[in-house]
matplotlib code that plots the C-alpha trace (Angstrom):
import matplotlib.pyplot as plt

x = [-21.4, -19.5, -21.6, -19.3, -20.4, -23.9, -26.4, -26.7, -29.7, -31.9, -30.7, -27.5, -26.4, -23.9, -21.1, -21.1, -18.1, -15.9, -16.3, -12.9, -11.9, -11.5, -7.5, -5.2, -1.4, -1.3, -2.7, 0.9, 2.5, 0.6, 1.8, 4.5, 7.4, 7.2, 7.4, 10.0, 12.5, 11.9, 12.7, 16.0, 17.2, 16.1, 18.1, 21.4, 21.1, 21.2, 23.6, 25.9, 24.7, 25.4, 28.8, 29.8, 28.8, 30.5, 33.4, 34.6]
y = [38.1, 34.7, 32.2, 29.4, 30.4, 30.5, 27.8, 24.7, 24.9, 21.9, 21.5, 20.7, 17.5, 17.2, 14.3, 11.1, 10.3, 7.1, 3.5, 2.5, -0.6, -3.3, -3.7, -3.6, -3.9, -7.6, -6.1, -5.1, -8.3, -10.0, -7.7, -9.7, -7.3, -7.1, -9.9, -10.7, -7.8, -9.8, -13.2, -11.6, -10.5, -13.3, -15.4, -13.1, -13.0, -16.9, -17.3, -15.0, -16.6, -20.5, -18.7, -17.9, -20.8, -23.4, -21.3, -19.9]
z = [0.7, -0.6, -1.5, -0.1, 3.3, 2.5, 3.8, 1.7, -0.9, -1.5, -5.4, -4.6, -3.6, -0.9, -1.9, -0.5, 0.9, -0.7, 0.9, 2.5, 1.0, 2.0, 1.0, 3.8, 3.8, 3.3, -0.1, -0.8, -0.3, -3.0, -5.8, -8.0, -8.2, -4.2, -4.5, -6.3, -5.0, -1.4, -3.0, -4.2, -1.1, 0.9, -1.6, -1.5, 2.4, 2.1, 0.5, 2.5, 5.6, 3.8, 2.6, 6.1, 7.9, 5.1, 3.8, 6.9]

ax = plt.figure().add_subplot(projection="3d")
ax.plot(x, y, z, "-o")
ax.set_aspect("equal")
plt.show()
């Protein structure tokens, strides 16, 4: 018979499942390259948008 199907024995301690943390997707936003990538494009899109309205 497998032993994987057997009933649990007392010695053996069953695992205790991981705390969810408390880091949500706002978690993301505060990492600097993020960051930094976002800063870049808002910038470019700026400046295309301050290139079309004044350059037209």
């Amino acid at each position: 018979m497998n032993d994987e199907c057997a009933l649990p024995r007392d010695d053996v301690s069953t695992p205790v499942p991981p705390e969810p943390s408390g880091r949500g997707c706002l978690f993301a936003l505060s990492q600097p390259p993020l960051m930094l990538f976002l800063a870049v494009i808002g910038l470019l899109l700026l400046l295309g948008a301050t290139h079309d309205l004044l350059l037209l």
